[in-house]
DSSP file (Angstrom, degrees, kcal/mol; ACC not computed):
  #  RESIDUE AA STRUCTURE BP1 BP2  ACC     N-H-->O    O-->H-N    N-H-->O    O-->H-N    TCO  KAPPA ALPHA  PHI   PSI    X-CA   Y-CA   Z-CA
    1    1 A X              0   0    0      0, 0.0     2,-0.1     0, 0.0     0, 0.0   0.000 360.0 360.0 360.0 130.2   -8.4   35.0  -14.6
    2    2 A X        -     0   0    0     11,-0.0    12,-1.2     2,-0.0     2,-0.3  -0.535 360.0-160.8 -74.2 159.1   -6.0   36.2  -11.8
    3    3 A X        -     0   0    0     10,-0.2     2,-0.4    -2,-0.1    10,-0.2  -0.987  21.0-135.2-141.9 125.9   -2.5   36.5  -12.6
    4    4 A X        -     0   0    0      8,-0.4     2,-0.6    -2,-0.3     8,-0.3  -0.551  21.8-160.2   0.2  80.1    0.7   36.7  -11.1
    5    5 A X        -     0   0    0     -2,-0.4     6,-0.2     6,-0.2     4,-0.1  -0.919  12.7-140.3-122.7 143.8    3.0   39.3  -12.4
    6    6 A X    >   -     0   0    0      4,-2.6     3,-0.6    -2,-0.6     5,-0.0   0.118  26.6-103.4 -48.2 160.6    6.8   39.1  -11.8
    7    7 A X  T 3  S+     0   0    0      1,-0.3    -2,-0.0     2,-0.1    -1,-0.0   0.635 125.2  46.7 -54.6 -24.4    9.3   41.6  -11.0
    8    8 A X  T 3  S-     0   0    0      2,-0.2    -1,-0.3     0, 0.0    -2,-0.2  -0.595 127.8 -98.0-140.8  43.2   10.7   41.6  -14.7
    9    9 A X  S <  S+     0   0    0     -3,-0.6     2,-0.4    -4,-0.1    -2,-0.1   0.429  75.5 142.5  37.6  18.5    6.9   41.9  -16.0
   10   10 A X        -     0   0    0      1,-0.1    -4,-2.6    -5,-0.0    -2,-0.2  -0.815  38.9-141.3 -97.1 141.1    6.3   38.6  -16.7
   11   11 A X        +     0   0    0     -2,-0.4     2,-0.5    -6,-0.2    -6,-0.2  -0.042  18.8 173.4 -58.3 160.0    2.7   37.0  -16.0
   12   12 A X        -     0   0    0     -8,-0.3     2,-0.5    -6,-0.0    -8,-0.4  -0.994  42.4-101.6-159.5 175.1    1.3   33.5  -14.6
   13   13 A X    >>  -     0   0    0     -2,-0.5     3,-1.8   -10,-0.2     4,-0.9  -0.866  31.9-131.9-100.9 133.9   -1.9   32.3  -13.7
   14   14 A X  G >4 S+     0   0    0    -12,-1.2     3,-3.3    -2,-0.5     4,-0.3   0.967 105.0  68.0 -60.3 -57.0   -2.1   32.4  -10.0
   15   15 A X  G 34 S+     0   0    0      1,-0.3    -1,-0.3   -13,-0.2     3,-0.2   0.495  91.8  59.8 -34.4 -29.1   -3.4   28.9  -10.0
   16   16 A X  G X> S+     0   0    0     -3,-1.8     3,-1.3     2,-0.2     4,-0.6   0.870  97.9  60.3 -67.0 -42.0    0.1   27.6  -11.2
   17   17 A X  T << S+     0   0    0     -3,-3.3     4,-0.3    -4,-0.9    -2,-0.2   0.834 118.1  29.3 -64.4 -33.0    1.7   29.1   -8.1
   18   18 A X  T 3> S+     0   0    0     -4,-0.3     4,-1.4    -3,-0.2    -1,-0.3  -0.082  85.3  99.1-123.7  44.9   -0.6   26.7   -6.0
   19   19 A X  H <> S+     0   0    0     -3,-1.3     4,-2.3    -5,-0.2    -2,-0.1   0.929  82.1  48.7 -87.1 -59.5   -1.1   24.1   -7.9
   20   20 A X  H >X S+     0   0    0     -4,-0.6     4,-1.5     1,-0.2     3,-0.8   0.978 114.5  42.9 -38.9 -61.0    1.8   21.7   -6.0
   21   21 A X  H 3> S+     0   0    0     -4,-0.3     4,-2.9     1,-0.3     5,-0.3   0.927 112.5  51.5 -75.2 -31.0    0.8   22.3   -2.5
   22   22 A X  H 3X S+     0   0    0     -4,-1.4     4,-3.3     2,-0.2     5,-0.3   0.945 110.8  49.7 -66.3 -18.2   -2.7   22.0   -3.3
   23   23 A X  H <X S+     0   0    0     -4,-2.3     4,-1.9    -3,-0.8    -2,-0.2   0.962 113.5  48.0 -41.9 -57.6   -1.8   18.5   -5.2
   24   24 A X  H  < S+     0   0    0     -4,-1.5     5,-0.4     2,-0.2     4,-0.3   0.986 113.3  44.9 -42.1 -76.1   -0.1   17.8   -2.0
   25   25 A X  H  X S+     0   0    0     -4,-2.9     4,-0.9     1,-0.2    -2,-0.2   0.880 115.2  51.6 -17.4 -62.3   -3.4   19.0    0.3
   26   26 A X  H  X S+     0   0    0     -4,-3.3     4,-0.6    -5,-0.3    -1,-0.2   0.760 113.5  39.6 -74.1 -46.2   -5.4   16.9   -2.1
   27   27 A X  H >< S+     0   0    0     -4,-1.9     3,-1.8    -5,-0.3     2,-0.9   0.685 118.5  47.8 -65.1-101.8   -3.1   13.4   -1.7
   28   28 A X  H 34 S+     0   0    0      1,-0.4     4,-0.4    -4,-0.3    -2,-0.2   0.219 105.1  61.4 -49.3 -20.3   -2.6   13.9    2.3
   29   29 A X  H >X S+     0   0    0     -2,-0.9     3,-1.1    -4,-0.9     4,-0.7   0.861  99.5  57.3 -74.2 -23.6   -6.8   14.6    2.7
   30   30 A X  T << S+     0   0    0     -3,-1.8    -1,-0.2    -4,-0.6    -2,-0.2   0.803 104.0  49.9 -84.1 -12.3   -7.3   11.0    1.3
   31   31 A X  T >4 S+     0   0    0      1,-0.2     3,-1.0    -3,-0.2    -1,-0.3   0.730  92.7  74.8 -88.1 -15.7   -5.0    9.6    4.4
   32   32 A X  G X4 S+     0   0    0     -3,-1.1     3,-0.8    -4,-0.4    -1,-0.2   0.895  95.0  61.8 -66.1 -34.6   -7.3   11.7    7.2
   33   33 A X  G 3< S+     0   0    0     -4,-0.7    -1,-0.2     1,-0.3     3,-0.2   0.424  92.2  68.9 -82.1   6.6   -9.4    8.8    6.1
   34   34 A X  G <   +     0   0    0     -3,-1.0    -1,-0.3     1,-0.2    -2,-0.1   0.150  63.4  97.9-114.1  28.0   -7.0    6.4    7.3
   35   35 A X    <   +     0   0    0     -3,-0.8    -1,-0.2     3,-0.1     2,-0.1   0.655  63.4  65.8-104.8  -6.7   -6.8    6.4   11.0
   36   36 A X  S    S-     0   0    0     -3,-0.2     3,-0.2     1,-0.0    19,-0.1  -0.418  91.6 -82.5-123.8 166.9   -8.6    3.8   12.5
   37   37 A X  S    S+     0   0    0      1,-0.2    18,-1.0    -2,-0.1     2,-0.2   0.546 114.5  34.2 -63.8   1.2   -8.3   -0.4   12.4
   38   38 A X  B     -A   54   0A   0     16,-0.2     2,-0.3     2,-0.0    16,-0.2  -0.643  67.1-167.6-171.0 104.1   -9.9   -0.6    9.6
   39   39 A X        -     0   0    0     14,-2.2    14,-0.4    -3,-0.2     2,-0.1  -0.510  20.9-140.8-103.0 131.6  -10.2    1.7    6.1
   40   40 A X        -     0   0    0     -2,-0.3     2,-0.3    12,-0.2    -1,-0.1  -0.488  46.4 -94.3 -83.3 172.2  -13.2    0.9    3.3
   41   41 A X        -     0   0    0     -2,-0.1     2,-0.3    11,-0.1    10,-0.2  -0.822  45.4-144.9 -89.1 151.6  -11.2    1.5   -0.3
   42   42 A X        +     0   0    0      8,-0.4     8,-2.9    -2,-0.3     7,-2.1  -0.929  25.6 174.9-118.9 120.1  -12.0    4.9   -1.0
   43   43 A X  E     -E   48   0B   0     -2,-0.3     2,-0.2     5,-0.3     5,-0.2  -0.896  31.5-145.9-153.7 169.6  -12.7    6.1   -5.1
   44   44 A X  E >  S-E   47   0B   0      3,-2.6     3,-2.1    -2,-0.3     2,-1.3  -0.990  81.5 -46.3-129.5 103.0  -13.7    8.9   -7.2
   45   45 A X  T 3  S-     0   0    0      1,-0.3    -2,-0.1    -2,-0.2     3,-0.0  -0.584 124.2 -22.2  76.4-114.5  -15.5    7.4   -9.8
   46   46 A X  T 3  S+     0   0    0     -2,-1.3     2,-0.6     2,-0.0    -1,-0.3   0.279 115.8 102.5 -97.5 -10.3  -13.6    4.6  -11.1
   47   47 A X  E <   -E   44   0B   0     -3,-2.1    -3,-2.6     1,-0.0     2,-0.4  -0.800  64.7-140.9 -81.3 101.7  -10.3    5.9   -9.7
   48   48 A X  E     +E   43   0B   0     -2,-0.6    -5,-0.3     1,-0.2     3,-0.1  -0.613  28.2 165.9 -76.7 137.7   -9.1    4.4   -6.6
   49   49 A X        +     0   0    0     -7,-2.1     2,-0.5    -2,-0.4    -6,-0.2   0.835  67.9  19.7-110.9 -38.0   -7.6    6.6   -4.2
   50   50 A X  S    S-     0   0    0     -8,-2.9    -8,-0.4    -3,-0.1     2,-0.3  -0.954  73.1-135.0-131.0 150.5   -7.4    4.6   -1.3
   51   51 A X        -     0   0    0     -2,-0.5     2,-0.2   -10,-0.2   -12,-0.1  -0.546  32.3 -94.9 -99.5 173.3   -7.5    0.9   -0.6
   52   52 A X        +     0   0    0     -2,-0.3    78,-3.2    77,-0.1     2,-0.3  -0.499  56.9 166.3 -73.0 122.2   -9.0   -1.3    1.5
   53   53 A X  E     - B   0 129A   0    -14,-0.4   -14,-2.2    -2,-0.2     2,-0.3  -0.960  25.8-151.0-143.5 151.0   -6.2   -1.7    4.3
   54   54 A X  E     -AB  38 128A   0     74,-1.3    74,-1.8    -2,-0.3   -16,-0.2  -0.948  15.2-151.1-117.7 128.6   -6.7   -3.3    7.8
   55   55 A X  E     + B   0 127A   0    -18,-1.0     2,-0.4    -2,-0.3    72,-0.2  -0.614  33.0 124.7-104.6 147.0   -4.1   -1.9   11.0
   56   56 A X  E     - B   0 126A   0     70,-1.0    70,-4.8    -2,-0.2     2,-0.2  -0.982  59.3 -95.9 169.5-151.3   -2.9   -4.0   14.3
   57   57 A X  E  >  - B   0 125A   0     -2,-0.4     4,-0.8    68,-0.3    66,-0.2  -0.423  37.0-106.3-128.9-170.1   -0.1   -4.7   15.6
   58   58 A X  H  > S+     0   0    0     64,-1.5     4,-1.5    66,-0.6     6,-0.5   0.729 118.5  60.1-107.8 -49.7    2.0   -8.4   14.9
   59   59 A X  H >4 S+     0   0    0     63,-2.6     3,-0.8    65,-0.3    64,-0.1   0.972 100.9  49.4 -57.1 -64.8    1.1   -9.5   18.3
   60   60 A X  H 34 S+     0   0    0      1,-0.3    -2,-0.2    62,-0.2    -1,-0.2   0.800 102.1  65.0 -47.8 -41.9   -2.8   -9.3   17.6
   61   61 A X  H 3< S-     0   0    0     -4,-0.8    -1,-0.3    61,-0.2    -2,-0.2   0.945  89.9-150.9 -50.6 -58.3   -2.3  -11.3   14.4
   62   62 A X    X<  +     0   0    0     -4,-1.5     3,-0.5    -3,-0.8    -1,-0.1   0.176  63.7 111.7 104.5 -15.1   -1.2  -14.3   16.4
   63   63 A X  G >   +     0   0    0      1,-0.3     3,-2.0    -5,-0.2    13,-0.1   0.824  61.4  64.2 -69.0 -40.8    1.1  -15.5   13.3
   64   64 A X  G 3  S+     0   0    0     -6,-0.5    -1,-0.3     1,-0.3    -5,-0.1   0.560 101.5  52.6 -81.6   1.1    4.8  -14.9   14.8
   65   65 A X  G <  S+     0   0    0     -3,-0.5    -1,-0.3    -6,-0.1     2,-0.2   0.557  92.7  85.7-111.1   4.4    4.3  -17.4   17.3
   66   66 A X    <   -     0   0    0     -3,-2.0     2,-0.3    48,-0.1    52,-0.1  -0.700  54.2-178.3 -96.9 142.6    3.0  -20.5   15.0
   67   67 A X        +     0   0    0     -2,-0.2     4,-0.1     5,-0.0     2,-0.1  -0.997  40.3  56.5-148.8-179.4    5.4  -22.9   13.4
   68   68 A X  S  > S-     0   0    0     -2,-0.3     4,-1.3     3,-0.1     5,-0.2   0.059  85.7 -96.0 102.2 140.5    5.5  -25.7   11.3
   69   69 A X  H  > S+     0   0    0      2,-0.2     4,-3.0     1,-0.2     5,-0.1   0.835 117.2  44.3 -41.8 -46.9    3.7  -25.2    7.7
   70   70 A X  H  > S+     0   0    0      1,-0.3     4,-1.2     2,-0.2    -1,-0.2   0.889 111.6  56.5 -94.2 -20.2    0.2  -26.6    8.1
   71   71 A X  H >> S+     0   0    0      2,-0.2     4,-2.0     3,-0.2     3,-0.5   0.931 119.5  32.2 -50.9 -55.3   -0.2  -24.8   11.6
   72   72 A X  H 3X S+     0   0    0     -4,-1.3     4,-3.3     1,-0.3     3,-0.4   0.936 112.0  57.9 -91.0 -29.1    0.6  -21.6   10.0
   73   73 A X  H 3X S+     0   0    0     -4,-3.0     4,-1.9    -5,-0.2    -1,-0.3   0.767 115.2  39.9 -34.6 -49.1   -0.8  -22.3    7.0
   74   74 A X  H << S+     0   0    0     -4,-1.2    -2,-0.2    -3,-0.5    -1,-0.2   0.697 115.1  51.2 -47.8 -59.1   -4.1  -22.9    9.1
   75   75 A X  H >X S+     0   0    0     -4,-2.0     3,-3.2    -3,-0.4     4,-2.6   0.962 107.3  54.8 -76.9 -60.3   -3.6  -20.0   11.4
   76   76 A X  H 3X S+     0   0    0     -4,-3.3     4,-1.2    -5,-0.2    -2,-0.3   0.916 111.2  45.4 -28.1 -64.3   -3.1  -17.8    8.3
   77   77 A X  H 3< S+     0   0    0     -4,-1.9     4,-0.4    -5,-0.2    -1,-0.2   0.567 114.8  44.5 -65.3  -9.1   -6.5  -18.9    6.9
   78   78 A X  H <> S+     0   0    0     -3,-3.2     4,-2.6     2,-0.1    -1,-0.2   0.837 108.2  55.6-101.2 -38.1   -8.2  -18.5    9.8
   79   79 A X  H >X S+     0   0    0     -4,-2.6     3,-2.4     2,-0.2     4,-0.9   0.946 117.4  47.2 -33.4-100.3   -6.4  -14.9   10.7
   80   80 A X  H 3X>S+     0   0    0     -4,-1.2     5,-2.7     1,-0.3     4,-2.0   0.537 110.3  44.4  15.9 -80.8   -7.9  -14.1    7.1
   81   81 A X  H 345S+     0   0    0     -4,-0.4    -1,-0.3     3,-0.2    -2,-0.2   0.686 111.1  48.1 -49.7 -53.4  -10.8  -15.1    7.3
   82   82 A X  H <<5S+     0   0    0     -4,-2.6    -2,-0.2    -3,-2.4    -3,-0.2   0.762 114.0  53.3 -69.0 -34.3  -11.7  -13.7   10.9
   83   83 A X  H  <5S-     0   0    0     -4,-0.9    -2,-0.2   -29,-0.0    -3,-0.1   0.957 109.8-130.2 -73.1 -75.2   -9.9   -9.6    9.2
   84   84 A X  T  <5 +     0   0    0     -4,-2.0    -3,-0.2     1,-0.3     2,-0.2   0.698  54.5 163.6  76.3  59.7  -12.7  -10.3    6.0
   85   85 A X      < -     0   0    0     -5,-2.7    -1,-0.3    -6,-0.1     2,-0.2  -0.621  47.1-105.8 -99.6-175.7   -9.8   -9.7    4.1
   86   86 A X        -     0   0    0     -2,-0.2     3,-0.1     1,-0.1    -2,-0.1  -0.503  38.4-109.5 -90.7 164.7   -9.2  -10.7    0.2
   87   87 A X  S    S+     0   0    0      1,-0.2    17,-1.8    -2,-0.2     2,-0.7   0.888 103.5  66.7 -40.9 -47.8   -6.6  -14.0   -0.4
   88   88 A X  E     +C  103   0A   0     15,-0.2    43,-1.1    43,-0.1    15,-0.2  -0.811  69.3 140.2-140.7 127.1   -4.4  -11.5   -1.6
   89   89 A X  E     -CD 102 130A   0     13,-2.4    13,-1.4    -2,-0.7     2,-0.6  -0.378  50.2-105.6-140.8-159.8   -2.4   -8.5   -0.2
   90   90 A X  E     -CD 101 129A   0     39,-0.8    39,-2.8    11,-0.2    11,-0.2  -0.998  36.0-161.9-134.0 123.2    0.2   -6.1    0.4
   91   91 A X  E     +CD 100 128A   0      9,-2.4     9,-0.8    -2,-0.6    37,-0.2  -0.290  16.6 175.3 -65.2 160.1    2.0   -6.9    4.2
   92   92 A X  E     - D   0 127A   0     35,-0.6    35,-0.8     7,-0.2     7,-0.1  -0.138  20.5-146.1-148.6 123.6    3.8   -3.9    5.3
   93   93 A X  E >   - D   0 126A   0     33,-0.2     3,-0.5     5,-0.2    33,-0.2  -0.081  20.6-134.4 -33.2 135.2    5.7   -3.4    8.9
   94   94 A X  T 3  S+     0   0    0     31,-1.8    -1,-0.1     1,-0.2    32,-0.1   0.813 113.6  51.8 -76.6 -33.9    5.7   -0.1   10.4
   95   95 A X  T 3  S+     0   0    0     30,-0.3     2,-0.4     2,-0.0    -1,-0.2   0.545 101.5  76.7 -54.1 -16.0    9.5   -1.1   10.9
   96   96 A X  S <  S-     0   0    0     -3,-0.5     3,-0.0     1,-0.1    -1,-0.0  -0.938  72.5-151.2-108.0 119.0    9.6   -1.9    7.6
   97   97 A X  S    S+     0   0    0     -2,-0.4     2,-0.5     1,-0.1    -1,-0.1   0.987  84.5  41.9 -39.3 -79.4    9.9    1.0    4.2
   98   98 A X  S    S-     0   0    0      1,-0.1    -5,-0.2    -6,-0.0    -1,-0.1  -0.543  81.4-120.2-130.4 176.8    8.2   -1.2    1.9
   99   99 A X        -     0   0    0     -2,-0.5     2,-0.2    -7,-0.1    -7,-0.2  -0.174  29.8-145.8 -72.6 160.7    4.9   -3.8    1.6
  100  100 A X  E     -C   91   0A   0     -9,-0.8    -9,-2.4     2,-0.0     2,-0.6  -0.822  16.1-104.8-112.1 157.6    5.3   -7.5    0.7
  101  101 A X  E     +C   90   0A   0     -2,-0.2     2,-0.5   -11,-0.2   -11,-0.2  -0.740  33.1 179.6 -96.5 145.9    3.4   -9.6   -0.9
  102  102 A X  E     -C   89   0A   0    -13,-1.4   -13,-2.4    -2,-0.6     2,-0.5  -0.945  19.0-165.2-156.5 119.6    1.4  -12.2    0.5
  103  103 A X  E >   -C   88   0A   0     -2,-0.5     3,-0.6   -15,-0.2     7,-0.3  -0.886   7.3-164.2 -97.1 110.1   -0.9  -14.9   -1.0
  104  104 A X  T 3  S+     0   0    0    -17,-1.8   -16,-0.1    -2,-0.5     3,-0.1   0.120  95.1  63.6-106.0  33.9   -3.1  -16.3    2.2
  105  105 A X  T 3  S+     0   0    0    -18,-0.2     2,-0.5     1,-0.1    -1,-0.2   0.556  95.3  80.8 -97.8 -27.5   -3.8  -19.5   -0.9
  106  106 A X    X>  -     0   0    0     -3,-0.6     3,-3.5   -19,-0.1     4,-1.2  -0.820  64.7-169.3-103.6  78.7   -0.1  -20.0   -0.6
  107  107 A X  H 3> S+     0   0    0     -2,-0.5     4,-0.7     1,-0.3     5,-0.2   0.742  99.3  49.8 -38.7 -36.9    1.5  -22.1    2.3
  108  108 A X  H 3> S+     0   0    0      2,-0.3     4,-2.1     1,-0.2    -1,-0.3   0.751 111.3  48.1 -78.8 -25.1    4.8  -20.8    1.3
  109  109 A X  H <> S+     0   0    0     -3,-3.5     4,-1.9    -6,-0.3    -1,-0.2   0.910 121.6  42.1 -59.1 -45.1    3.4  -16.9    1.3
  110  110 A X  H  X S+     0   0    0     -4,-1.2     4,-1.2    -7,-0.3    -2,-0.3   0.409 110.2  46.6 -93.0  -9.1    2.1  -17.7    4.4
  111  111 A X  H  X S+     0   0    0     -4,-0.7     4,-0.7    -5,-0.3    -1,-0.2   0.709 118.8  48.5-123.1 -61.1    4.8  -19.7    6.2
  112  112 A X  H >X S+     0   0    0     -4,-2.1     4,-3.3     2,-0.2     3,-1.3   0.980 107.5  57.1 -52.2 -52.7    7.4  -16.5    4.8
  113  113 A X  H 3X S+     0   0    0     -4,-1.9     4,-1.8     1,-0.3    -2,-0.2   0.897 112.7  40.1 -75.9 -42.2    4.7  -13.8    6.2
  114  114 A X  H 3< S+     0   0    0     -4,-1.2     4,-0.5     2,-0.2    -1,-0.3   0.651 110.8  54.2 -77.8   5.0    5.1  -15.6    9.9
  115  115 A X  H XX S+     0   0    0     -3,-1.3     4,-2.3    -4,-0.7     3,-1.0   0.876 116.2  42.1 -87.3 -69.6    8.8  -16.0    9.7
  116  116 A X  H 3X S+     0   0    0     -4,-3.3     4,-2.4     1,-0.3    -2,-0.2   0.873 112.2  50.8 -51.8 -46.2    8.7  -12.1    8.9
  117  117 A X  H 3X S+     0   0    0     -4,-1.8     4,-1.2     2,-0.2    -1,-0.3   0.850 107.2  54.8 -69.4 -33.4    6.2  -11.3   11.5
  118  118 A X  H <4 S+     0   0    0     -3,-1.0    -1,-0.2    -4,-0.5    -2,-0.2   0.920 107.0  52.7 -67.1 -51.1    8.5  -13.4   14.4
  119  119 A X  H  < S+     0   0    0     -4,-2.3    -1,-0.3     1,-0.2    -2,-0.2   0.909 109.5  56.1 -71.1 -19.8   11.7  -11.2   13.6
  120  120 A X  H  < S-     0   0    0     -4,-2.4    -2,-0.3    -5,-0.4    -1,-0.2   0.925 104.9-123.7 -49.8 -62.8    9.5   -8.4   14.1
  121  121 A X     <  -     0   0    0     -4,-1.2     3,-0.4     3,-0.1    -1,-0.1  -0.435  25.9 -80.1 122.5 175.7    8.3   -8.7   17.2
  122  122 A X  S    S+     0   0    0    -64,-0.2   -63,-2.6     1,-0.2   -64,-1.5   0.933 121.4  37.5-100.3 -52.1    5.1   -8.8   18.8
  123  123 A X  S    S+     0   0    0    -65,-0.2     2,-0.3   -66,-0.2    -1,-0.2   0.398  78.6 125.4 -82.1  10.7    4.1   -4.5   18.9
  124  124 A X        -     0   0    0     -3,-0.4   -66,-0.6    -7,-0.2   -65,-0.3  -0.609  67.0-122.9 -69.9 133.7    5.7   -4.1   15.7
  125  125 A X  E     -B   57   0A   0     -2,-0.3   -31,-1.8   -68,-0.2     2,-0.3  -0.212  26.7-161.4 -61.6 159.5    2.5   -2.2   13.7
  126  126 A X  E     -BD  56  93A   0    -70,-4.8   -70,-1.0   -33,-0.2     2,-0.5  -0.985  18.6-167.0-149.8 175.3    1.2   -3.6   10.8
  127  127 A X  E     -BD  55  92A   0    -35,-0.8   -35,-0.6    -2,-0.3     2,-0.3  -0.959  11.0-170.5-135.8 138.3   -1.0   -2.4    7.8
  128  128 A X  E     -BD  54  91A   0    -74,-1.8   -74,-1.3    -2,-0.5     2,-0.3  -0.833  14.7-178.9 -91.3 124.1   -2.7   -5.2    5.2
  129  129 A X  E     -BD  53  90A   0    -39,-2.8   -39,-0.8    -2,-0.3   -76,-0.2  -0.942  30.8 -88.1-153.1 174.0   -4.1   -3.7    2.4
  130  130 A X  E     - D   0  89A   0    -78,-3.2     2,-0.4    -2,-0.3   -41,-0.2  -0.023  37.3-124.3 -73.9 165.7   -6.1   -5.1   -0.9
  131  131 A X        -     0   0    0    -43,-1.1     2,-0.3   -42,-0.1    -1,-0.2  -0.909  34.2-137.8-115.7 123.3   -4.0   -6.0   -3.6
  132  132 A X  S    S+     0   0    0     -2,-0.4     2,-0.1     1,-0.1     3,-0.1  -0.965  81.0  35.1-133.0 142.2   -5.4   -3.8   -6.8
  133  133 A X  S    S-     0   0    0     -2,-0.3     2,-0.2     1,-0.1    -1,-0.1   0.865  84.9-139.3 -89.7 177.4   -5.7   -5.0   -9.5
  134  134 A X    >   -     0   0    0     -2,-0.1     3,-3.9     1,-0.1     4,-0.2  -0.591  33.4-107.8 -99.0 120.6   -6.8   -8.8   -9.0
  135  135 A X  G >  S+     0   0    0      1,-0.3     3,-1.6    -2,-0.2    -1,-0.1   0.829 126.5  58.6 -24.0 -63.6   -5.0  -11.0  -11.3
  136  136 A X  G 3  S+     0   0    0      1,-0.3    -1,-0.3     3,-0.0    -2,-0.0   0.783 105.8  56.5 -38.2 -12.2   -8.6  -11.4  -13.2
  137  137 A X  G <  S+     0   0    0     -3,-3.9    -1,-0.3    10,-0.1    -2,-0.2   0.930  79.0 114.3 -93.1 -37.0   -8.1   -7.5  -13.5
  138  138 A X    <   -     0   0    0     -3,-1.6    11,-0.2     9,-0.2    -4,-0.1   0.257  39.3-180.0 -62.9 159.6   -4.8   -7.6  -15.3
  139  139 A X        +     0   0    0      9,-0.4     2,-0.6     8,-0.0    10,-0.2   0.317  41.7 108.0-153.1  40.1   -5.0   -6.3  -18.7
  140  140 A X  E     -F  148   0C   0      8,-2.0     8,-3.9     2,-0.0     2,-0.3  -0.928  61.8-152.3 -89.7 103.2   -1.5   -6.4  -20.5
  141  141 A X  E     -F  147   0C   0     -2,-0.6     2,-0.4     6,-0.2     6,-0.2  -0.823   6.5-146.4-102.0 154.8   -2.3   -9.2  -22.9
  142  142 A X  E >>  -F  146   0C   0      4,-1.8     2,-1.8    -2,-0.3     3,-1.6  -0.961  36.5 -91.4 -64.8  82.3    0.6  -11.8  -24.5
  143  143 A X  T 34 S+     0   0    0     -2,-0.4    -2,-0.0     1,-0.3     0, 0.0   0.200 128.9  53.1  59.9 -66.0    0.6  -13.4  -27.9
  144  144 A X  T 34 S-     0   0    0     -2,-1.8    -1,-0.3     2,-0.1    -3,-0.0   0.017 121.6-101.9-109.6   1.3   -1.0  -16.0  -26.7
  145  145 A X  T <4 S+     0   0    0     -3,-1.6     2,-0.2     1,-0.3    -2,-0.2   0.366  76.1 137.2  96.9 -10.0   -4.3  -14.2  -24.9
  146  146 A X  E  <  -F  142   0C   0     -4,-0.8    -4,-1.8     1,-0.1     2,-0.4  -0.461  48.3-137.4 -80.5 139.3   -2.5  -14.7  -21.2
  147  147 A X  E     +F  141   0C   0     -6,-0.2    -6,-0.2    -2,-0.2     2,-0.2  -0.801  27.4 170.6 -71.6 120.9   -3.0  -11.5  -19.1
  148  148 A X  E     -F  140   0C   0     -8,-3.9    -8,-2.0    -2,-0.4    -9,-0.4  -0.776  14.4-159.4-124.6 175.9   -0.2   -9.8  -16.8
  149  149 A X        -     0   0    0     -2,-0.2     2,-0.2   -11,-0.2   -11,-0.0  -0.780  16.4-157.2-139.6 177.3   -0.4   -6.4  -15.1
  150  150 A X        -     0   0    0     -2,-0.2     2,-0.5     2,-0.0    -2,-0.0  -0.974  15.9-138.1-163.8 152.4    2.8   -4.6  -14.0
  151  151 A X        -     0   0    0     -2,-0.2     2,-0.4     2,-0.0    -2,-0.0  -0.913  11.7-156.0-114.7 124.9    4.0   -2.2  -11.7
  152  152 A X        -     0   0    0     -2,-0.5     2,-0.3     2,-0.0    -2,-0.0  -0.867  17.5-172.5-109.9 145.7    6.7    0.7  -12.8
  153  153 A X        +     0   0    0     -2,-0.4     2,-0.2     2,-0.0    -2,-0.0  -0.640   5.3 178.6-124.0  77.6    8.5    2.0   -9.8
  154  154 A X        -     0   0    0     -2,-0.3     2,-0.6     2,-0.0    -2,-0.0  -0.414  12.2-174.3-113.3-176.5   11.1    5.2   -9.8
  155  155 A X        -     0   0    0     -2,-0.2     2,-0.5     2,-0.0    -2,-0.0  -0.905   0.1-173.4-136.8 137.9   12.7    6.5   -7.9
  156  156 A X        +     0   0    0     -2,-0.6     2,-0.3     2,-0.0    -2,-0.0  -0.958   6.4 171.1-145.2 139.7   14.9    9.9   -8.2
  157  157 A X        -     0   0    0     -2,-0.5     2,-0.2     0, 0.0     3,-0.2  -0.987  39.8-110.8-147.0 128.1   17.3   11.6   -5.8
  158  158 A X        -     0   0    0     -2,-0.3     4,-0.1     1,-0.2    -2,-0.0  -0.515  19.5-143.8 -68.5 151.0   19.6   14.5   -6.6
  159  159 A X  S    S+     0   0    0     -2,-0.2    -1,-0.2     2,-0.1     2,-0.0   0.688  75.2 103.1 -60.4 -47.9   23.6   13.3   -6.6
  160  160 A X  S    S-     0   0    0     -3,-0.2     2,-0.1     1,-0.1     3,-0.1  -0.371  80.9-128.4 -54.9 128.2   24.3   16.6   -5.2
  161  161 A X        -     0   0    0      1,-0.1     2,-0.1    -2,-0.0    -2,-0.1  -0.275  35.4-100.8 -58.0 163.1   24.9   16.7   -1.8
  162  162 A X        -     0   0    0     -2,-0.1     2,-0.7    -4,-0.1    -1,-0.1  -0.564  37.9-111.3 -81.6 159.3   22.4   19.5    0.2
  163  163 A X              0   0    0      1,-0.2    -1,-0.1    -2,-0.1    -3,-0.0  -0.869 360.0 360.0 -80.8 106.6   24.1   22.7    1.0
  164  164 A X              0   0    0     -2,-0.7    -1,-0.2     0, 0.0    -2,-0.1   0.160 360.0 360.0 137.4 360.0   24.5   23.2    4.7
């Protein structure tokens, strides 16, 4: 094994020393995979590493410009449908930090997701991408046999201001 040795004689396994940035390397290769209008989900086994995510712009969808419910509702299903996306997926705006959710079963998902797309604007990008896992997937069982899944989110920022 190679090693590392300190000033002060202490050892490490070189491999520790580049163990973040290759982690880093390792995430950021799975996004080269990501450039184009349209990404297949990407796994290692059973481990997905990337999903299945569809690109355009808010203008190409067609959505921001429909209104009324069963029009967009309509336009939504056909939008859908035409992509060979799943019913259900993660929205997110290139103007926008983080995805939404959006049910294209759900007039009211769909009805919110062209309301969103309208304030956007027509060249704001946007990225689709499958919603993992699929309620049938969840596997946090209840008491009572019902299934949920759940997402834990943190998020951690030093207090300290930076020096400089």
């Amino acid at each position: 094994m190679v090693v590392a040795v300190g000033a002060d004689g202490s050892s490490r396994p070189l491999a520790d020393f580049f163990a973040l940035l290759m982690g880093w390397l390792a995430t950021d290769a799975f996004r080269l995979t990501s450039g184009g209008a349209y990404s297949p989900r990407v796994t290692l086994d059973r481990l997905v590493v990337g999903r299945e995510t569809w690109r355009t712009t808010v203008g190409e969808t067609g959505l921001g410009k429909v209104v009324g419910q069963q029009d967009q509702f309509l336009a939504g299903r056909r939008f859908r449908r035409r992509m060979g996306m799943p019913e259900r997926v993660f929205v997110r705006l290139s103007s926008e930090i983080k995805p939404v959710y959006v049910d294209f079963t759900s007039p009211r998902y769909i009805s919110s997701c062209c309301a969103m797309f309208r304030a956007a604007g027509d060249d704001v990008g946007v990225v689709f991408s499958e919603m993992l896992p699929e309620p049938d997937d969840a596997w946090l069982p209840d008491a009572a046999g019902r299934r949920y899944f759940f997402e834990l989110r943190l998020q951690f920022r030093d207090p300290a201001a930076p020096a400089g």
